[in-house]
Z-matrix of the N, CA and C atoms (Angstrom, degrees):
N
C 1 1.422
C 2 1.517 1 112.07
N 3 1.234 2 117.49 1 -157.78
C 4 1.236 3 133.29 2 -177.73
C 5 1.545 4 114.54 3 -57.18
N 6 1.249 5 118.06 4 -52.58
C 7 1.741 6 126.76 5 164.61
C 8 1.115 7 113.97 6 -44.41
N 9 1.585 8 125.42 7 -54.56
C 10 1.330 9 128.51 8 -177.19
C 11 1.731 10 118.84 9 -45.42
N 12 1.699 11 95.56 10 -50.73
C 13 1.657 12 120.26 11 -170.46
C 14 1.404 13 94.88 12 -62.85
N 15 1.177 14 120.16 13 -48.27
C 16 1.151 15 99.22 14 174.79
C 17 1.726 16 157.54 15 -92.50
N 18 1.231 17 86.77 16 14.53
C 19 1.533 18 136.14 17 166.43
C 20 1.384 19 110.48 18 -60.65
N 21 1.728 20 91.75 19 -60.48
C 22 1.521 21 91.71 20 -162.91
C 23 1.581 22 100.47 21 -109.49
N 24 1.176 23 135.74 22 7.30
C 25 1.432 24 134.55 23 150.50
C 26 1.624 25 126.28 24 -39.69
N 27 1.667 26 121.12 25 -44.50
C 28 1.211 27 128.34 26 173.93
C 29 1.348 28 107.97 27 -42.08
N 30 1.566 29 99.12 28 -65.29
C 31 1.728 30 115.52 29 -173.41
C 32 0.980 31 145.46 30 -40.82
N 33 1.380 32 107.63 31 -35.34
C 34 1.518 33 128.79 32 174.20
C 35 1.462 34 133.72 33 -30.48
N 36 1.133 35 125.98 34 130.32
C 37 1.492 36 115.51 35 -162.12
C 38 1.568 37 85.99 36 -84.60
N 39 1.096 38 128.90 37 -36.01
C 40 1.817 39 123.48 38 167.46
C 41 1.119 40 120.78 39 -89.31
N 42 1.484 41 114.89 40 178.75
C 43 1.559 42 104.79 41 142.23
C 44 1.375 43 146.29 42 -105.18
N 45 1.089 44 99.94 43 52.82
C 46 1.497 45 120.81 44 -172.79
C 47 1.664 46 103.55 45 -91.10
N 48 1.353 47 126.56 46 -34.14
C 49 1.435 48 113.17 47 179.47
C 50 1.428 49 102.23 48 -77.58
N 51 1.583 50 131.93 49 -56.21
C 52 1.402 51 135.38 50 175.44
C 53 1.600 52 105.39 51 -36.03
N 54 1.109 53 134.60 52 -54.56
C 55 1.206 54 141.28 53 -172.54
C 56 1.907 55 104.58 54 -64.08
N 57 0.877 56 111.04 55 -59.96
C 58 1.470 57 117.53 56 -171.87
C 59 1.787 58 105.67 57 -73.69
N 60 1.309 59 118.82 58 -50.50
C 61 1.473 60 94.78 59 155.82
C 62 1.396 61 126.37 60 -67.67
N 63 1.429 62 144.26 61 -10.91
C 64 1.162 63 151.59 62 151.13
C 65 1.531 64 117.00 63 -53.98
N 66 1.236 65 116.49 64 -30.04
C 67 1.513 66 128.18 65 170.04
C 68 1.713 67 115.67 66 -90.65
N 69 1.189 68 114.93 67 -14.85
C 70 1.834 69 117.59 68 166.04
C 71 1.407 70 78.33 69 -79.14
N 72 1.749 71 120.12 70 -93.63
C 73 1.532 72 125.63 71 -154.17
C 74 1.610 73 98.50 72 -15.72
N 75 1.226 74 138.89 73 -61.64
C 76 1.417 75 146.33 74 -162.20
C 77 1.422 76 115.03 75 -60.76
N 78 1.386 77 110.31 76 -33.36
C 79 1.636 78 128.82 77 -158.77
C 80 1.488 79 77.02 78 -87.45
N 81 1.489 80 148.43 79 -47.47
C 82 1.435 81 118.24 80 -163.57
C 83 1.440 82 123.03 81 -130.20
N 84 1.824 83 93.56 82 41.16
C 85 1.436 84 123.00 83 168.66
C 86 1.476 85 116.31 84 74.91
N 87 1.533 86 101.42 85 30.49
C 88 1.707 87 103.86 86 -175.96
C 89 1.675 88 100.54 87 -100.08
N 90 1.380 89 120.62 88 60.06
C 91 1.148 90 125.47 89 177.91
C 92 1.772 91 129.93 90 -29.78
N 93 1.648 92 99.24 91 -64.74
C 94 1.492 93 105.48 92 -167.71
C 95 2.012 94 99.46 93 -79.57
N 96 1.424 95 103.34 94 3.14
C 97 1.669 96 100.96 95 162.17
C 98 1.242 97 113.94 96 -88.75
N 99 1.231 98 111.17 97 -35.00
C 100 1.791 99 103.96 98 -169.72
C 101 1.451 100 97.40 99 -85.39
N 102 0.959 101 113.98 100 -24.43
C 103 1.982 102 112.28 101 -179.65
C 104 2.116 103 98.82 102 -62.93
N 105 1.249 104 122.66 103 -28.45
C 106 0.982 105 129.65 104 169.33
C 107 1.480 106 123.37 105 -59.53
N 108 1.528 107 102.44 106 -55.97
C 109 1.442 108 102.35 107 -165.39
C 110 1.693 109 86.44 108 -91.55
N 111 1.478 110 150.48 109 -20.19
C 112 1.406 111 125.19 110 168.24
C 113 1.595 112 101.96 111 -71.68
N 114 0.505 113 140.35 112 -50.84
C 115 1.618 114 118.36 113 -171.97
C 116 1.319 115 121.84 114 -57.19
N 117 1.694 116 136.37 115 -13.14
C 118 1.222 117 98.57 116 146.58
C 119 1.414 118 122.84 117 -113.94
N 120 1.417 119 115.97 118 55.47
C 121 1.181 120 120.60 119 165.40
C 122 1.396 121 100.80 120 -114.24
N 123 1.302 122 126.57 121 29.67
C 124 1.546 123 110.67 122 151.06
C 125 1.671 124 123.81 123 -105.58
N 126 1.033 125 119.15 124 -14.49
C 127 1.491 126 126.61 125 158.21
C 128 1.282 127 96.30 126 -55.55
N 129 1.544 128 149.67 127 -101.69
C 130 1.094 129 169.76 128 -174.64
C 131 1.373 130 97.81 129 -7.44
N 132 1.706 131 130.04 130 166.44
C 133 0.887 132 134.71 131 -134.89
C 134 1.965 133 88.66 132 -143.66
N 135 1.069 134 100.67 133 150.06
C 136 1.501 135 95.38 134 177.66
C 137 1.790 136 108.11 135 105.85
N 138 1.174 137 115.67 136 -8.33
C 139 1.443 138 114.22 137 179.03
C 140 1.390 139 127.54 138 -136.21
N 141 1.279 140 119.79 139 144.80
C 142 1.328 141 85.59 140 175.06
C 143 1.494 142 120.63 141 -118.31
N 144 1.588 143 89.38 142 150.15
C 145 1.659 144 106.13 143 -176.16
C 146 1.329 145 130.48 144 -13.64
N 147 1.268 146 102.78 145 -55.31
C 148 1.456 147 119.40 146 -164.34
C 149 1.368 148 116.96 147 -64.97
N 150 1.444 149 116.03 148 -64.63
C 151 1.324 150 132.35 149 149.79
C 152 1.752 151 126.12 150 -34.65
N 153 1.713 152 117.67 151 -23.74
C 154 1.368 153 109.19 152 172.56
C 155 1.558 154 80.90 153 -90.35
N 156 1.246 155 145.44 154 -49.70
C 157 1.117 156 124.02 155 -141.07
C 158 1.509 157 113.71 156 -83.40
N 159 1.105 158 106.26 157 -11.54
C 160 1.922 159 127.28 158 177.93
C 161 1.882 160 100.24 159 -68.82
N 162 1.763 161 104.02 160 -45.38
C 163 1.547 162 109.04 161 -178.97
C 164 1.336 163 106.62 162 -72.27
N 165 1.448 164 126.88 163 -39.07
C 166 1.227 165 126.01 164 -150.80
C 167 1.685 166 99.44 165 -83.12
N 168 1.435 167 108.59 166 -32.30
C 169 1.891 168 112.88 167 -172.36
C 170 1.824 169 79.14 168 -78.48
N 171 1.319 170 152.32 169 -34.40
C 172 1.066 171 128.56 170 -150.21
C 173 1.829 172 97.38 171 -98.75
N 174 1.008 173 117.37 172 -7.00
C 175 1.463 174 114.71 173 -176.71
C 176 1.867 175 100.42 174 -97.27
N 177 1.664 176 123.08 175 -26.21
C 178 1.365 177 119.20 176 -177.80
C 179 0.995 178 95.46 177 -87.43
N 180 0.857 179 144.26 178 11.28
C 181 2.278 180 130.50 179 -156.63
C 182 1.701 181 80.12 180 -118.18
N 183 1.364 182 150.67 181 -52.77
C 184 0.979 183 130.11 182 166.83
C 185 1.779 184 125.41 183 -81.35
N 186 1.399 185 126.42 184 14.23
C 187 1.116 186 123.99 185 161.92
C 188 1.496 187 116.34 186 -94.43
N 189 1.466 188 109.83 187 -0.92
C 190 1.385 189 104.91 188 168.04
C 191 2.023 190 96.22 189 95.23
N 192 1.040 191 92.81 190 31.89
C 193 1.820 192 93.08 191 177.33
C 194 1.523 193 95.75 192 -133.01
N 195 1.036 194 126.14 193 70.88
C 196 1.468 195 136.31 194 150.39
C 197 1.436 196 150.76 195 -11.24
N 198 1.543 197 83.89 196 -56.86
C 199 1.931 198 100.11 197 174.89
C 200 0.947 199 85.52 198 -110.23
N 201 1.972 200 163.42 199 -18.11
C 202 1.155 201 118.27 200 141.45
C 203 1.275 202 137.37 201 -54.11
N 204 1.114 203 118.73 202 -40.78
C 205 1.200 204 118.04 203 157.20
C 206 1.598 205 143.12 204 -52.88
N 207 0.950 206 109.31 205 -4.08
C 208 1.679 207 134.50 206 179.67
C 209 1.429 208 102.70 207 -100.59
N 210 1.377 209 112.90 208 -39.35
C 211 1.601 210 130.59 209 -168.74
C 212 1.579 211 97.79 210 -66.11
N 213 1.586 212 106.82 211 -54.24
C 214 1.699 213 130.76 212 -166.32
C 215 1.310 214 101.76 213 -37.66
N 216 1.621 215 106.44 214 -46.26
C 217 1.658 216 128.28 215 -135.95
C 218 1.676 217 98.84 216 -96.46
N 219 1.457 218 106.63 217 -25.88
C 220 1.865 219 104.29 218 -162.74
C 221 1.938 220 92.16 219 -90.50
N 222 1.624 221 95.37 220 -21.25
C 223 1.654 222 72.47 221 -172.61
C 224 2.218 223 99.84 222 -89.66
N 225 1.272 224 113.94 223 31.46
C 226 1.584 225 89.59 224 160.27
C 227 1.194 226 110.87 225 -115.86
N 228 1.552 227 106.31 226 148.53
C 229 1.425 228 114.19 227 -166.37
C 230 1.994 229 95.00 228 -124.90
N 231 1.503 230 106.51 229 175.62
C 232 1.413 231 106.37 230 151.43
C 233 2.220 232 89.92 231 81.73
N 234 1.011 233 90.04 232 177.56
C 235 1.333 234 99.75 233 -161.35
C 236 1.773 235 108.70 234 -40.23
N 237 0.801 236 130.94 235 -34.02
C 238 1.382 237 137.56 236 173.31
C 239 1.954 238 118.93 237 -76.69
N 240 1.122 239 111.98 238 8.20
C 241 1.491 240 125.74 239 -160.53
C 242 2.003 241 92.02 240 -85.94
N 243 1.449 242 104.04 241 -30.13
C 244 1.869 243 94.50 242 -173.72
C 245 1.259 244 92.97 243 -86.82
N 246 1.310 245 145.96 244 -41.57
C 247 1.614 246 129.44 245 -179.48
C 248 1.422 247 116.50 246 -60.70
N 249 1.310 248 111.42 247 -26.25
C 250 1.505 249 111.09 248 -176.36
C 251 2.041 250 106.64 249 -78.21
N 252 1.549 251 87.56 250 -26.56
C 253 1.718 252 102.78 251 172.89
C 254 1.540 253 114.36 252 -66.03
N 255 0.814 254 125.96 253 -52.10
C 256 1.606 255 140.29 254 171.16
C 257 1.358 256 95.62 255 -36.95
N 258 1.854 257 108.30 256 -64.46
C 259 1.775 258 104.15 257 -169.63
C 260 1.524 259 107.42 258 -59.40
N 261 1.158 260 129.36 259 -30.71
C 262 1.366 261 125.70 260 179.56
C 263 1.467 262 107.41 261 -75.79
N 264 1.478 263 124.13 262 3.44
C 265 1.306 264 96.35 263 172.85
C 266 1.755 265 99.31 264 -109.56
N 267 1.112 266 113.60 265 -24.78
C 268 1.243 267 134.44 266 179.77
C 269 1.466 268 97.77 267 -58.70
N 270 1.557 269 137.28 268 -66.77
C 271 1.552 270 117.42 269 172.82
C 272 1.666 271 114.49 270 -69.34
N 273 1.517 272 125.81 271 -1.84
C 274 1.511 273 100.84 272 178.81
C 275 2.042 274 91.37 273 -71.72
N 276 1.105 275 107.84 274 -35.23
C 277 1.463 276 104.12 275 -161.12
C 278 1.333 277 119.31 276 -57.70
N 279 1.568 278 117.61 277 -21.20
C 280 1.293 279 133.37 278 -152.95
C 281 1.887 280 93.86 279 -96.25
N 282 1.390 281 102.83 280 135.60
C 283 1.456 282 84.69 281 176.08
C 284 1.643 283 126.34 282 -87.19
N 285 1.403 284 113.20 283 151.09
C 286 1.849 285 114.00 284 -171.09
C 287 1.311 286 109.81 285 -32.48
């Protein structure tokens, strides 16, 4: 389950386990967990950036981490750069 994934998320010679338990944590609203296990699956090799960092600003923006989440969102570029734009317009609107 969920304990396990995230057990073995650290370990990973990629980031494909961090990412995929970061994507359950998300699937059942465990936000400020999956904001955990995506962040260190962007060092790691096997993923790409953009896409953890699109999940990771979309899992802090509802844990109440803001300018990480704003932060998450400015660094994706490349085909995923207007969804991450949307979220940046979506938290300017929201108040601090």
């Amino acid at each position: 389950g969920l304990a396990a994934a995230r057990t073995r998320a650290p370990a990973g010679a990629t980031g494909t386990a961090a990412r995929e338990a970061g994507d359950a944590h998300f699937g059942f609203g465990l936000y400020a967990e999956a904001a955990e296990l995506y962040a260190p699956a962007l060092p790691k090799s096997g993923e790409d950036a953009n896409l953890v960092n699109r999940r990771l600003g979309a899992a802090l923006a509802p844990a109440g981490r803001r300018a990480e989440a704003e932060a998450a969102f400015r660094a994706v570029t490349g085909n995923r750069a207007d969804l991450a734009a949307s979220w940046l317009v979506y938290l300017a609107r929201r108040p601090a």
